[in-house]
Structures are given as structure tokens and as C-alpha cells.
N, CA, C and O atoms as a printed pandas DataFrame, in Angstrom:
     atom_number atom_name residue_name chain_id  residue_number  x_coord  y_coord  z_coord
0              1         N          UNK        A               1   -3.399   -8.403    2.800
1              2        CA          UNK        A               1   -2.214   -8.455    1.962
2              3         C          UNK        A               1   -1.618   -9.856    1.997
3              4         O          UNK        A               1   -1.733  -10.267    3.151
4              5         N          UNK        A               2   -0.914  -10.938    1.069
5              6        CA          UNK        A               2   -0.573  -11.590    1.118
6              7         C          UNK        A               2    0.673  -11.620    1.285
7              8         O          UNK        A               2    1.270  -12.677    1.078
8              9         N          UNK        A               3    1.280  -10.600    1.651
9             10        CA          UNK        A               3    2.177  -10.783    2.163
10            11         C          UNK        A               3    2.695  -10.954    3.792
11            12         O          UNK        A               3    3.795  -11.277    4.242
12            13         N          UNK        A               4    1.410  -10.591    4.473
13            14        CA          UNK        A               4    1.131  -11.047    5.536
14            15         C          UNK        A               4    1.269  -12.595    5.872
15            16         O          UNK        A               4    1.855  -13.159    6.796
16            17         N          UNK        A               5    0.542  -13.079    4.822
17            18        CA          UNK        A               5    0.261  -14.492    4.768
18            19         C          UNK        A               5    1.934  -15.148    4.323
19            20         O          UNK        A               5    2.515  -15.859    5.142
20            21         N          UNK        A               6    2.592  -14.810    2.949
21            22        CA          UNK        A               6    4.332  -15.024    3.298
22            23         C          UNK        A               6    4.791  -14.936    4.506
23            24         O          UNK        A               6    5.276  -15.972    4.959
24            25         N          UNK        A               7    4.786  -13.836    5.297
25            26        CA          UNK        A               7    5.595  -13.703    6.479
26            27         C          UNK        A               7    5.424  -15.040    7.550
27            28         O          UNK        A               7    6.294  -15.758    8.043
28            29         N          UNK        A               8    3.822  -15.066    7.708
29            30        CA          UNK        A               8    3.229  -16.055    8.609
30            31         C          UNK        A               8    3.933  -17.258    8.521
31            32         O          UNK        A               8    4.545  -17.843    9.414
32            33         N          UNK        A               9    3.728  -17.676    6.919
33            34        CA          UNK        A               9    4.487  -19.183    6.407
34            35         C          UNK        A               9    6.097  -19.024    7.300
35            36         O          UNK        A               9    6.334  -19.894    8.138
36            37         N          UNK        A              10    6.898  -18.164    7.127
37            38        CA          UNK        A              10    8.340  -17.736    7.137
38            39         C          UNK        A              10    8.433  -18.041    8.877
39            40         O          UNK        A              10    9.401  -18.586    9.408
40            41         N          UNK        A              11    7.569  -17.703    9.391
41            42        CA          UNK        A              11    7.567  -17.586   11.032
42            43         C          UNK        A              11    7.323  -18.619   11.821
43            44         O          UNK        A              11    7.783  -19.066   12.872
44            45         N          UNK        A              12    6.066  -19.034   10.679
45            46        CA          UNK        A              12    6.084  -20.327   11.620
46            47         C          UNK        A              12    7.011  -21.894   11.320
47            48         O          UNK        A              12    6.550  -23.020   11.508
48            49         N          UNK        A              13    8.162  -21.620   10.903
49            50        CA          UNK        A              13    9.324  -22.496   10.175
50            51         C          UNK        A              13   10.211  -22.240   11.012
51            52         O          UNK        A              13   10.933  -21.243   10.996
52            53         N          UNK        A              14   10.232  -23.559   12.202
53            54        CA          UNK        A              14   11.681  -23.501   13.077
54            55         C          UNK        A              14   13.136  -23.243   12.047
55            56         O          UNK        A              14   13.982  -22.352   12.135
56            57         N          UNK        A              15   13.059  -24.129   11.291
57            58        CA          UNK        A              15   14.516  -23.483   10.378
58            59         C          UNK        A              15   14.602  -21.891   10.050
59            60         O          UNK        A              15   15.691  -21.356   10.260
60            61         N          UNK        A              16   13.647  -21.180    9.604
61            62        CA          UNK        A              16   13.821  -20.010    9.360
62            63         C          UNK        A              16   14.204  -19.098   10.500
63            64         O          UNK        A              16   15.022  -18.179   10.540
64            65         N          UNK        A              17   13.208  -19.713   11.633
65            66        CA          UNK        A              17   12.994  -18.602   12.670
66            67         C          UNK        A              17   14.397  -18.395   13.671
67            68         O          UNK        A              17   14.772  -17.428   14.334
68            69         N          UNK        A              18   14.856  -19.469   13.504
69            70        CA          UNK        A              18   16.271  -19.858   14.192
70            71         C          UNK        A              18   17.468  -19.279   13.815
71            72         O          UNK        A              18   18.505  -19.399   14.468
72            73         N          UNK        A              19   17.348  -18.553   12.618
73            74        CA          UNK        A              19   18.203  -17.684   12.343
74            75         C          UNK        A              19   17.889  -16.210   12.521
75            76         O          UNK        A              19   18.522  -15.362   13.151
76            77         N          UNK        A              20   16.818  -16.106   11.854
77            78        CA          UNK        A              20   16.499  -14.816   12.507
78            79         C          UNK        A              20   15.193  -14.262   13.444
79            80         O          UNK        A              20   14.722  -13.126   13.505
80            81         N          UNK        A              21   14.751  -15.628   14.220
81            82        CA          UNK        A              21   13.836  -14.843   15.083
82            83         C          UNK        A              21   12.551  -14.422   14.424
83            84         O          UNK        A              21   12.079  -15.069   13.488
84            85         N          UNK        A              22   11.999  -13.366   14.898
85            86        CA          UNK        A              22   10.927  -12.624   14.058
86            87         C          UNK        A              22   11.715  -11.324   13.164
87            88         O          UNK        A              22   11.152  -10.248   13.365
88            89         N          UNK        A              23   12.561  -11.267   12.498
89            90        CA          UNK        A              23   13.175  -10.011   12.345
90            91         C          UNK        A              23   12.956   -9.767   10.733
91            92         O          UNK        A              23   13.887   -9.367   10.033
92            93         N          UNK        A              24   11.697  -10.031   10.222
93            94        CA          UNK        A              24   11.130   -9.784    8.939
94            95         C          UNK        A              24   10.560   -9.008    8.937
95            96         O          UNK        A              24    9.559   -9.026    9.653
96            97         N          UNK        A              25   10.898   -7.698    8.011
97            98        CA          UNK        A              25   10.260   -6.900    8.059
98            99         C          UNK        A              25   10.269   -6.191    6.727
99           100         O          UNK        A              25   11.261   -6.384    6.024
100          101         N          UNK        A              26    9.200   -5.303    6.215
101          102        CA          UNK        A              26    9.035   -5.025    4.838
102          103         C          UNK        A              26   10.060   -3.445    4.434
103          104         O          UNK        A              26   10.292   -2.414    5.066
104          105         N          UNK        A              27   10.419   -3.911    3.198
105          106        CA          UNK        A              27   11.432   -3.378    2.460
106          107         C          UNK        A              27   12.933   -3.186    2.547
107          108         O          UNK        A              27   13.833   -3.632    1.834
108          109         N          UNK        A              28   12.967   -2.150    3.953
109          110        CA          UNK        A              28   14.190   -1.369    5.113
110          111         C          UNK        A              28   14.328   -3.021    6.117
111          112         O          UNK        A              28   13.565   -3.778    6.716
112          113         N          UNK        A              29   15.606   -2.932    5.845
113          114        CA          UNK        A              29   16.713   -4.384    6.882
114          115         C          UNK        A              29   16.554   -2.408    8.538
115          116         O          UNK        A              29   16.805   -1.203    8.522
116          117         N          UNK        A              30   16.061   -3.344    9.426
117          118        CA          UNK        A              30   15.988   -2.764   10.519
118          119         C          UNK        A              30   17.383   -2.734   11.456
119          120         O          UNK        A              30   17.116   -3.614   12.275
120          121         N          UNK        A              31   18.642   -2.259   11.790
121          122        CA          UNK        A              31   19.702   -2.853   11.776
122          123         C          UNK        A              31   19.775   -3.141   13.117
123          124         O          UNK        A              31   20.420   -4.087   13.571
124          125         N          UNK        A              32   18.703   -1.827   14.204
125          126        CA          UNK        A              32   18.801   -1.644   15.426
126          127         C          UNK        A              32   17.841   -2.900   15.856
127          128         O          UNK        A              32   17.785   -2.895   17.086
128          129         N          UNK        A              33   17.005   -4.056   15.273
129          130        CA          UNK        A              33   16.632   -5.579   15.641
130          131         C          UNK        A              33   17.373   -6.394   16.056
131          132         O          UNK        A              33   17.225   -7.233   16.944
132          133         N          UNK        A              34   18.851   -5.979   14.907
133          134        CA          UNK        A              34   19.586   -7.027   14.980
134          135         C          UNK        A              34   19.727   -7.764   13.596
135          136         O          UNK        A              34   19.095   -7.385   12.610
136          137         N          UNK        A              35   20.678   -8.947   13.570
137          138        CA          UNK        A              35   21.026   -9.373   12.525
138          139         C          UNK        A              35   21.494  -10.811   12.360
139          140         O          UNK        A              35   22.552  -11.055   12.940
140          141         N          UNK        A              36   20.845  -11.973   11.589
141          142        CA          UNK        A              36   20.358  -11.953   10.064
142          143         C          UNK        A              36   18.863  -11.175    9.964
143          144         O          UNK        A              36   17.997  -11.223   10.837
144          145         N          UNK        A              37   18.793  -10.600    8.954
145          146        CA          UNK        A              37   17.427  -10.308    8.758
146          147         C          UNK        A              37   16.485  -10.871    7.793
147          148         O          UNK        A              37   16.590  -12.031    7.397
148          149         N          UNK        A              38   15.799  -10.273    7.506
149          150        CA          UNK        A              38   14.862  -10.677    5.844
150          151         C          UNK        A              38   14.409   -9.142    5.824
151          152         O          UNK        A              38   14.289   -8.313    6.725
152          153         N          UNK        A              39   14.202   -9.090    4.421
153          154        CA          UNK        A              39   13.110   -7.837    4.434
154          155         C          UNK        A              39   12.505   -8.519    3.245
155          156         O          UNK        A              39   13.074   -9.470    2.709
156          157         N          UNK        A              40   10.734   -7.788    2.603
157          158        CA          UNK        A              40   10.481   -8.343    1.755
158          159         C          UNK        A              40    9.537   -7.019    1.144
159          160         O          UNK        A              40    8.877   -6.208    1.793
160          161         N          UNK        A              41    9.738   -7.121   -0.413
161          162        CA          UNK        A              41    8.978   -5.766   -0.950
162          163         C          UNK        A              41    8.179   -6.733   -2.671
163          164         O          UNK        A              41    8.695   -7.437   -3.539
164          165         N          UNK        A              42    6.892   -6.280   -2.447
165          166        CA          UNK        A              42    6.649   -6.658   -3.715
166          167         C          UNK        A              42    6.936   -6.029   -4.982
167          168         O          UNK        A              42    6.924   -4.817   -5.195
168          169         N          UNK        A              43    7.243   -7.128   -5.966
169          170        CA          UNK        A              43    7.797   -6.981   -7.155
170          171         C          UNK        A              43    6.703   -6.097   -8.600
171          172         O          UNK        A              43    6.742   -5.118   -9.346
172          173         N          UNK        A              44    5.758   -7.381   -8.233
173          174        CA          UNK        A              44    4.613   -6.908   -8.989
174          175         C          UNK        A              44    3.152   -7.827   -8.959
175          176         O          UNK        A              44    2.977   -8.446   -7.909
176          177         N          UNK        A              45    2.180   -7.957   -9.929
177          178        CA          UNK        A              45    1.398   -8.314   -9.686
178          179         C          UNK        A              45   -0.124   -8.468  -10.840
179          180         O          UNK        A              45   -0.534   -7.571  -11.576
180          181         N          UNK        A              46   -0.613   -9.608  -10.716
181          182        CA          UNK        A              46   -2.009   -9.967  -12.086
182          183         C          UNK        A              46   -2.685  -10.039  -11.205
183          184         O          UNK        A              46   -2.607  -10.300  -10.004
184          185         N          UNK        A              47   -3.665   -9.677  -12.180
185          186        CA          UNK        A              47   -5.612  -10.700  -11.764
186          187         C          UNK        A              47   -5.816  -11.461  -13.000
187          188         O          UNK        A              47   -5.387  -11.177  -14.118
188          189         N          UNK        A              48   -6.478  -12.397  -12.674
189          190        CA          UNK        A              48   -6.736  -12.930  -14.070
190          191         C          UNK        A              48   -8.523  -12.014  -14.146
191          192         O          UNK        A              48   -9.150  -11.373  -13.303
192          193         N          UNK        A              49   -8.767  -12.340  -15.382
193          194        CA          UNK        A              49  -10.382  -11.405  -15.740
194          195         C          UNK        A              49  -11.174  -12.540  -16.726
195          196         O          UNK        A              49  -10.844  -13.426  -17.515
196          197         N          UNK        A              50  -12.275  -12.025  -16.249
197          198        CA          UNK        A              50  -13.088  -12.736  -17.058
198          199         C          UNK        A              50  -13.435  -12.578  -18.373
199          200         O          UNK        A              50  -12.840  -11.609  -18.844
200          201         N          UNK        A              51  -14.197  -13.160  -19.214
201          202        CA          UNK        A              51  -14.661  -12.210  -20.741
202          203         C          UNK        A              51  -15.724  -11.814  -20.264
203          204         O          UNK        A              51  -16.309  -11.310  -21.222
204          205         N          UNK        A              52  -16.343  -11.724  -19.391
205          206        CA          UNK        A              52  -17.443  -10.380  -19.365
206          207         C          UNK        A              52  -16.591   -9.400  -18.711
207          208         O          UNK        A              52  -17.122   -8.433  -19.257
208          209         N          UNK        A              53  -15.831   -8.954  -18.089
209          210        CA          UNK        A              53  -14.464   -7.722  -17.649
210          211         C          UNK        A              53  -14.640   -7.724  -16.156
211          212         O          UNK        A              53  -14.366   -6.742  -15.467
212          213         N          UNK        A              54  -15.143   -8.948  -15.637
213          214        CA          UNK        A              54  -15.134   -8.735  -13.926
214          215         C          UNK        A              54  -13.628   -9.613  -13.802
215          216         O          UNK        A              54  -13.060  -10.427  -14.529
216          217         N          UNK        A              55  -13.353   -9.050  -12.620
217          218        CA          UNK        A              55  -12.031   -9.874  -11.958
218          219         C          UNK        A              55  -12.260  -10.927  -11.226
219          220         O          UNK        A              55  -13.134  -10.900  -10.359
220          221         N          UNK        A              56  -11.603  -11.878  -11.433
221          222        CA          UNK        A              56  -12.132  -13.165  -10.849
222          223         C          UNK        A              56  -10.846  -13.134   -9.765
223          224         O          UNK        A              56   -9.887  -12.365   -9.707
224          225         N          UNK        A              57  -11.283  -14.479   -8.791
225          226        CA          UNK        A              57  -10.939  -14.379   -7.425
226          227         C          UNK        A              57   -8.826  -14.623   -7.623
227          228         O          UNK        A              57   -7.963  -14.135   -6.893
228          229         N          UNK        A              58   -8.667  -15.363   -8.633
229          230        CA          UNK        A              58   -7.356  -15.496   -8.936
230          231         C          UNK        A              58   -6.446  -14.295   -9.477
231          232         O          UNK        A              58   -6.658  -13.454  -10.350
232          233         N          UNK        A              59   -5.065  -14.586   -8.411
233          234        CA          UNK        A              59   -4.454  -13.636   -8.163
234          235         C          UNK        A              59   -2.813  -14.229   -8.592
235          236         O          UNK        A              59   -2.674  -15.451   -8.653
236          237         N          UNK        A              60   -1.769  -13.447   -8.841
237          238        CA          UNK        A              60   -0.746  -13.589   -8.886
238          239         C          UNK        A              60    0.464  -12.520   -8.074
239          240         O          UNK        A              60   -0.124  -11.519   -7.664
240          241         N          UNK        A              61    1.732  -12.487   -7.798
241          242        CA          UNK        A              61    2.135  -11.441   -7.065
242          243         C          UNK        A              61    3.701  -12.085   -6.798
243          244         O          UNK        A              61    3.790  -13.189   -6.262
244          245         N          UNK        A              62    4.538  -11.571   -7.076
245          246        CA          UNK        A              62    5.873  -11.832   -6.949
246          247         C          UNK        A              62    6.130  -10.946   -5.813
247          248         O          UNK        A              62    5.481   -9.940   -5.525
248          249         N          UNK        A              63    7.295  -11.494   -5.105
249          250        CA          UNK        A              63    7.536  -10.746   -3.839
250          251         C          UNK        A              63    8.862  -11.134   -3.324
251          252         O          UNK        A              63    8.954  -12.243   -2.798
252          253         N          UNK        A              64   10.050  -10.267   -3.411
253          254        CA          UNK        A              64   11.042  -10.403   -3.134
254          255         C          UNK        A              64   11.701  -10.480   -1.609
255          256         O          UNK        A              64   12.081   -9.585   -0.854
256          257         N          UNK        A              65   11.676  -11.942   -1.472
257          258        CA          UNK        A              65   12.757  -11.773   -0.198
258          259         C          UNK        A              65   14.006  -11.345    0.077
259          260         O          UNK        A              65   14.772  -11.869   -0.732
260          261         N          UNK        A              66   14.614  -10.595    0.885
261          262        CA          UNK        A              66   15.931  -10.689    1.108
262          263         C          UNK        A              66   16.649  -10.801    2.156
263          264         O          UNK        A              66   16.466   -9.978    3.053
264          265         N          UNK        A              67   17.569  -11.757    2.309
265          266        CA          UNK        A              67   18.230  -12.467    3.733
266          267         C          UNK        A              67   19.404  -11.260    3.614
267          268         O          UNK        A              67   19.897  -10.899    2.545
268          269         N          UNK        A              68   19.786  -10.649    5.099
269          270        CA          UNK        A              68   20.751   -9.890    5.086
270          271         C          UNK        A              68   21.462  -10.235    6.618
271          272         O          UNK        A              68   20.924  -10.394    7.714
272          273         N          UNK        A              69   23.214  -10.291    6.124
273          274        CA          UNK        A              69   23.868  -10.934    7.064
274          275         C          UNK        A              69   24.932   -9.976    7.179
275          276         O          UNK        A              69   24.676   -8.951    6.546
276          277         N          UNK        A              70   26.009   -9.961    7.756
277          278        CA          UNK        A              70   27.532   -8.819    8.415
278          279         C          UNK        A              70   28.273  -10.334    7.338
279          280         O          UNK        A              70   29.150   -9.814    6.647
280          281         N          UNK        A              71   28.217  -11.627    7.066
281          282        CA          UNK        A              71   28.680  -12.182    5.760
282          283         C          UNK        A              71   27.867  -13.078    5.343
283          284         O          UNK        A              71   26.830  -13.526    5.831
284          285         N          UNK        A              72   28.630  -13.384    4.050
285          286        CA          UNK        A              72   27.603  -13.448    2.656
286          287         C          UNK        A              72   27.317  -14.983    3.137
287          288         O          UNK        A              72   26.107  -15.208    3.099
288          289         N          UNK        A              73   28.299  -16.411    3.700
289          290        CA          UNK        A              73   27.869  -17.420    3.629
290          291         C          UNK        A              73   26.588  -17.372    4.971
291          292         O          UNK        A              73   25.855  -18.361    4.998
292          293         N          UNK        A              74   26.373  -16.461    5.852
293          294        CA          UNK        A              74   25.165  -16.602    6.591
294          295         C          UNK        A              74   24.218  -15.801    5.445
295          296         O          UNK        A              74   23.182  -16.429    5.227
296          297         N          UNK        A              75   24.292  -15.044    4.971
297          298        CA          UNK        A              75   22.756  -14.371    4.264
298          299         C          UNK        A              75   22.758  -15.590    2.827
299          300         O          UNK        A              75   21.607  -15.802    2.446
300          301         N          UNK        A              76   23.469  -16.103    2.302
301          302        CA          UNK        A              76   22.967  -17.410    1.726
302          303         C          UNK        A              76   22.243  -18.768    2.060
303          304         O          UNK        A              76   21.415  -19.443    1.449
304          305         N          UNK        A              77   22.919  -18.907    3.340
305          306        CA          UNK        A              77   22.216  -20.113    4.135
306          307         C          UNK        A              77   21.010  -19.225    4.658
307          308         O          UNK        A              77   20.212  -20.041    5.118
308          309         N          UNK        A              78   20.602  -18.224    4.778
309          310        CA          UNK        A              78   19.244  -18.049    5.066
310          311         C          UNK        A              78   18.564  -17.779    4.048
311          312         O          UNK        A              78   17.361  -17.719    4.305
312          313         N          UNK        A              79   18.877  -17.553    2.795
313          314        CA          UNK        A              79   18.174  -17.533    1.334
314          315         C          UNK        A              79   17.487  -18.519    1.072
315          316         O          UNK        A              79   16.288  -18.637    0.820
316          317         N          UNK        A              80   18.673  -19.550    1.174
317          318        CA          UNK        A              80   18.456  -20.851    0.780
318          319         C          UNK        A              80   16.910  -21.662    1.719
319          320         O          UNK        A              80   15.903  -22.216    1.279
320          321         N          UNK        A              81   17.412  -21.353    3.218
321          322        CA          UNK        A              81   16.402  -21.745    4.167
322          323         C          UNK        A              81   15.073  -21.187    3.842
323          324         O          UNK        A              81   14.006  -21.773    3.660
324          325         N          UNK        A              82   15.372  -19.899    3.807
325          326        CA          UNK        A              82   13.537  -19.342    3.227
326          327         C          UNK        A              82   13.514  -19.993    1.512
327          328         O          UNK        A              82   12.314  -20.008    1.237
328          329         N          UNK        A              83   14.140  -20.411    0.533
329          330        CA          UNK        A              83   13.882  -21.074   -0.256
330          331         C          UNK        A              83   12.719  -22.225    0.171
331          332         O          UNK        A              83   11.489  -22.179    0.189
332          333         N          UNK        A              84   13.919  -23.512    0.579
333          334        CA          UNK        A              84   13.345  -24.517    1.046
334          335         C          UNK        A              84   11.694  -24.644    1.789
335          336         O          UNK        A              84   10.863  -25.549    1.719
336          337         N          UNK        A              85   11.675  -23.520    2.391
337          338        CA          UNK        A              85   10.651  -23.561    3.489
338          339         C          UNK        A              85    9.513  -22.721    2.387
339          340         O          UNK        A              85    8.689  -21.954    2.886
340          341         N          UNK        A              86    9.537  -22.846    1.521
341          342        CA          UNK        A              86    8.290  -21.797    0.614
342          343         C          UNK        A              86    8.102  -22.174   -0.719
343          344         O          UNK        A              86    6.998  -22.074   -1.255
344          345         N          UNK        A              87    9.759  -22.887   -1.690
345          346        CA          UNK        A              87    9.150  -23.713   -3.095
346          347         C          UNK        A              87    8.570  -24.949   -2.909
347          348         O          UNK        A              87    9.063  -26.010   -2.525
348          349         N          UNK        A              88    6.819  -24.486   -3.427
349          350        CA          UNK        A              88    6.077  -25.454   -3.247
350          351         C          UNK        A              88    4.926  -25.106   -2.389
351          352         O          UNK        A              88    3.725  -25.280   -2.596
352          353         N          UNK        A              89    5.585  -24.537   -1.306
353          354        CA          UNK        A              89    4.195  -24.352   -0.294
354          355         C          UNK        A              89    2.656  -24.527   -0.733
355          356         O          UNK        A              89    2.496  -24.032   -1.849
356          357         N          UNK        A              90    1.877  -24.890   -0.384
357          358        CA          UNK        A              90    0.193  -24.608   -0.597
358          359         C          UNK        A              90   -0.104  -24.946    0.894
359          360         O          UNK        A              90    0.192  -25.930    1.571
360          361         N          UNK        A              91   -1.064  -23.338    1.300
361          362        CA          UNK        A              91   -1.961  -23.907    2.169
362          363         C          UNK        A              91   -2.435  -22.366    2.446
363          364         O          UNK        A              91   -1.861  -21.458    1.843
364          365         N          UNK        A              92   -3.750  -22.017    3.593
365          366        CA          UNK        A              92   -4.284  -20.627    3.881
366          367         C          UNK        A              92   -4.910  -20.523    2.614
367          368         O          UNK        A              92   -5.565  -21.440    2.117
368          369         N          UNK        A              93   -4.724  -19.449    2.098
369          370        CA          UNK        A              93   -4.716  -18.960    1.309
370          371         C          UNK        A              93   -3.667  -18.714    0.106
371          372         O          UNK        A              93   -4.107  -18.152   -0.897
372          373         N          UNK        A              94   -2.680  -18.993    0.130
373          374        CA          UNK        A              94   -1.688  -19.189   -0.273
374          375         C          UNK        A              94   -1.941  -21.067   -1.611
375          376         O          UNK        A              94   -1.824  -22.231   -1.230
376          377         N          UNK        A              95   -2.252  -20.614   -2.937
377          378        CA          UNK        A              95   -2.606  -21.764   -3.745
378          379         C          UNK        A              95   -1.480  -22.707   -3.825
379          380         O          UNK        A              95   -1.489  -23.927   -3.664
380          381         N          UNK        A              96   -0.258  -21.706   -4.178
381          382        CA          UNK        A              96    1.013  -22.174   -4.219
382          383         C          UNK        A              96    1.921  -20.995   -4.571
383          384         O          UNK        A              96    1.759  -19.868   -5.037
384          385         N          UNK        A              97    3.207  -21.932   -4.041
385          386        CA          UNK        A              97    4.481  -20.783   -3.981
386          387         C          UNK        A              97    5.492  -21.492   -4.526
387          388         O          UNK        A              97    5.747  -22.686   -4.369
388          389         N          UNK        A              98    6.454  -20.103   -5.644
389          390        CA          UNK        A              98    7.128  -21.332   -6.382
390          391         C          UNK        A              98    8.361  -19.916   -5.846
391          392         O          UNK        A              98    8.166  -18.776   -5.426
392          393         N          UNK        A              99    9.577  -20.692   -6.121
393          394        CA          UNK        A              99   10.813  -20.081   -5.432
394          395         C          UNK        A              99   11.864  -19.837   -6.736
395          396         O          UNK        A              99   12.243  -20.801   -7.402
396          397         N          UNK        A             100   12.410  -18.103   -7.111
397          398        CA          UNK        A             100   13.596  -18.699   -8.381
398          399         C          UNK        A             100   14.242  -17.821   -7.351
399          400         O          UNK        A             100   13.768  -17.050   -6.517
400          401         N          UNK        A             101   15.360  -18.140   -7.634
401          402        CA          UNK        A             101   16.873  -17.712   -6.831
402          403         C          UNK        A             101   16.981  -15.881   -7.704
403          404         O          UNK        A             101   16.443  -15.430   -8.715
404          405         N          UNK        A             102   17.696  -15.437   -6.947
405          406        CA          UNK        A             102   17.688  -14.114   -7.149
406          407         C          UNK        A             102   19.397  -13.473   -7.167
407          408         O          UNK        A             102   20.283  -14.326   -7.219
408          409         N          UNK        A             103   19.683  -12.447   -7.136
409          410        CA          UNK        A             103   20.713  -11.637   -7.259
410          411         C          UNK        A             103   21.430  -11.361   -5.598
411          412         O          UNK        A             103   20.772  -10.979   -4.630
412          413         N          UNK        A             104   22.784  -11.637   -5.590
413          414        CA          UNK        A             104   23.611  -11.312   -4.535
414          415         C          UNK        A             104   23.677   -9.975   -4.580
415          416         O          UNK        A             104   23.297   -9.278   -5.520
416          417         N          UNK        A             105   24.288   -9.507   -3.298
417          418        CA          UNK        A             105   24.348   -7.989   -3.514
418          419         C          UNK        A             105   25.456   -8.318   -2.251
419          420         O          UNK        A             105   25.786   -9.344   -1.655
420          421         N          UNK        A             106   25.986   -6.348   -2.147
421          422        CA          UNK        A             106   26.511   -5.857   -1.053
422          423         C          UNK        A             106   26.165   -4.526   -0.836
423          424         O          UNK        A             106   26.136   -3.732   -1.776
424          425         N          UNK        A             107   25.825   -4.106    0.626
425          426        CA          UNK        A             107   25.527   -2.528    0.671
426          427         C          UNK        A             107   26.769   -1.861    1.304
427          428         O          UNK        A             107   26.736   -1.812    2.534
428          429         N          UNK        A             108   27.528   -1.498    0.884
429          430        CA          UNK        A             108   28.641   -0.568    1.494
430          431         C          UNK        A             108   28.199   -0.247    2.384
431          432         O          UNK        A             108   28.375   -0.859    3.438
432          433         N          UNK        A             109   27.509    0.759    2.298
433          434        CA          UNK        A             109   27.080    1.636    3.544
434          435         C          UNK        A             109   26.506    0.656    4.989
435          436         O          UNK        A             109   26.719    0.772    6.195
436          437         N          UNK        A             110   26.020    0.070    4.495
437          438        CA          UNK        A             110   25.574   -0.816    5.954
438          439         C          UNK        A             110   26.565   -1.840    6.161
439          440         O          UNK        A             110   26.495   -2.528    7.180
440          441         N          UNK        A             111   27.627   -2.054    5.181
441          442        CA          UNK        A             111   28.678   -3.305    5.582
442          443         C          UNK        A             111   27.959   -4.755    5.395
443          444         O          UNK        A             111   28.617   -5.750    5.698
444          445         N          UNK        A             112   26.280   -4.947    4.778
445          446        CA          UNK        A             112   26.007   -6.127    4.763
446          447         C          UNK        A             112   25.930   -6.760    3.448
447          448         O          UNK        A             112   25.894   -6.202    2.351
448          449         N          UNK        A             113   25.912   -7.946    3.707
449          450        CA          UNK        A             113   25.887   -9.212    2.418
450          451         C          UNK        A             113   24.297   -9.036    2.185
451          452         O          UNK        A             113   23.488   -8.536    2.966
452          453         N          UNK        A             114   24.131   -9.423    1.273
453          454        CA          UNK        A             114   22.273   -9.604    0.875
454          455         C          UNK        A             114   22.404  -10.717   -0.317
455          456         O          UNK        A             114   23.216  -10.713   -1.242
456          457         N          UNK        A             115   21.568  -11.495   -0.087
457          458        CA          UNK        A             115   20.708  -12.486   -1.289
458          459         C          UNK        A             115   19.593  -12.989   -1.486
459          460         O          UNK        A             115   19.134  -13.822   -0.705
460          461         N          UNK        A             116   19.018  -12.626   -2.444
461          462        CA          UNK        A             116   17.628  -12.827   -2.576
462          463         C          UNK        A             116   17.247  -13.811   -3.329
463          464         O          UNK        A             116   17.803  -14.392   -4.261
464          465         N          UNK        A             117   15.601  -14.012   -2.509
465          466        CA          UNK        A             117   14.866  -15.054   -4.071
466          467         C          UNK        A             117   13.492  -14.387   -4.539
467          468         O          UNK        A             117   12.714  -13.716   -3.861
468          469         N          UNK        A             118   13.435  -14.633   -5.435
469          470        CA          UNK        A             118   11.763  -13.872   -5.893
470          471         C          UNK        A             118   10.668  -15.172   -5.770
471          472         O          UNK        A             118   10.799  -16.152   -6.503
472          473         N          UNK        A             119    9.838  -15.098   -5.006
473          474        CA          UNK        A             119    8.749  -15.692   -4.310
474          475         C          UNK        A             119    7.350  -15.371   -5.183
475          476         O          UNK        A             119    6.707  -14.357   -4.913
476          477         N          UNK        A             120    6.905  -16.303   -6.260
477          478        CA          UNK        A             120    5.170  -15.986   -6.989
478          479         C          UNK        A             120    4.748  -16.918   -6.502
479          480         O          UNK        A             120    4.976  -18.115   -6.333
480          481         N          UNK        A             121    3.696  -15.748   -6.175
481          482        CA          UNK        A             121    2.658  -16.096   -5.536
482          483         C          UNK        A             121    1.073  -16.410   -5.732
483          484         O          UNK        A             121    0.224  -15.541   -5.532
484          485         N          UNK        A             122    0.808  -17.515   -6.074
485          486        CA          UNK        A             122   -0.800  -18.093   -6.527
486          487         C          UNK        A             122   -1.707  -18.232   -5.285
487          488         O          UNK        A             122   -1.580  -19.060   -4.383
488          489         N          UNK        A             123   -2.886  -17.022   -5.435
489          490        CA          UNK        A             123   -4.017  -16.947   -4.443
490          491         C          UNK        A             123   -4.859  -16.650   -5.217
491          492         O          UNK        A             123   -4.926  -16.330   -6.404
492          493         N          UNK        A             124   -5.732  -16.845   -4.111
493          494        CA          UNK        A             124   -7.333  -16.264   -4.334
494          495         C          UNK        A             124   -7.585  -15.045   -3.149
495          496         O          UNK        A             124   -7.333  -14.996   -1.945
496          497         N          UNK        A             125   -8.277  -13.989   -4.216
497          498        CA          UNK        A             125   -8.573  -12.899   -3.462
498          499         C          UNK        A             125  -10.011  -12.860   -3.189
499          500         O          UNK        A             125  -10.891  -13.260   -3.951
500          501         N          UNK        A             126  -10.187  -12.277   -1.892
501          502        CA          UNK        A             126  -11.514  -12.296   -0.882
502          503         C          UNK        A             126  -12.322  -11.015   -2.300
503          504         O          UNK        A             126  -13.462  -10.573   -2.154
């Protein structure tokens, strides 16, 4: 999954990790980890195809991060940080990563701030 390969990028980034550690995890903000978090769920996803109808190794895949904080100016400064640390990226497997800013939120129920960016993603599949 390449989103394995996102996380990896995300982890191994002293700026990122410094806020929240390893505490990325997919979809569900884990609350009992602790807090800032990330969670990340994919959006959607191409192959490109050939004209004879095989799928060729190129791939596409949007994948939503989201920084979640107890307030909004920490889950922005970690938006922003996983921004920085991913528009642009190339390397692994990973062709390139381009970063658009995403939608603020609030969850009542959990009392947290959230802001996201949507993360596409250019690979090649095995």
C-alpha cells in the first residue's frame, strides 16, 4: 500500500515527528495515544492503461491527511508541517507528491480542532 510508504516519508521527518511522535494512524484519531495526531484515509484513485487494455505500472491516489489537536493553531502548524515535509517529495517509490490544502473542521464530540491536506500521489505499482 502506498500509504505505508506516506507514513514512512511522515516518520522519518524530525519536524513532523516532534509533534506527534509516531501517532499516525489510519482513518480513527486514536485519543488513548495521545495528542497531536494525524490520521490518514484514502480519497481515491487511477491506473493509467494501455491501448491494448493492460494496466501499466503508473499509478495515482489521493490520500487525505489529518492533523488533530485539543486547538486549532497546533493542528494547523502540524498541517502545515506535514505539508512542507511531502509538496514535492520524490523518492522509494513514491514518483512524486504534490500537497493542496484542505478543509478545517471541529469534532464536538471529541473537543478537537482538525485540518487537513489532500496528498496525490504519483507511483509505480509492483
Amino acid at each position: 500500500m502506498i500509504e505505508s510508504s506516506l507514513v514512512t516519508v511522515l516518520l522519518a521527518d524530525t519536524s513532523v515527528t516532534d509533534l506527534v511522535d509516531d501517532r499516525i494512524t489510519p482513518v480513527a484519531v486514536r485519543l488513548e495515544a495521545g495528542l497531536p495526531a494525524v490520521t490518514f484515509a484514502r480519497q481515491s484513485g487511477s491506473r493509467e492503461w494501455s491501448f491494448d487494455g493492460a494496466a501499466a505500472a503508473a499509478a495515482t491516489v489521493y490520500v487525505l491527511l489529518s492533523a488533530w489537536a485539543t486547538e486549532w493553531p497546533d493542528a494547523r502548524t502540524l498541517a502545515d508541517t506535514m505539508r512542507a515535509a511531502l509538496d514535492g517529495y520524490s523518492g522509494g517509490d513514491i514518483v512524486v507528491a504534490s500537497v493542496t490544502d484542505g478543509a478545517d473542521t471541529y469534532d464536538r464530540d471529541a473537543d478537537l480542532f482538525g485540518c487537513a491536506i489532500l496528498v496525490q500521489i504519483e507511483f509505480e505499482e509492483a
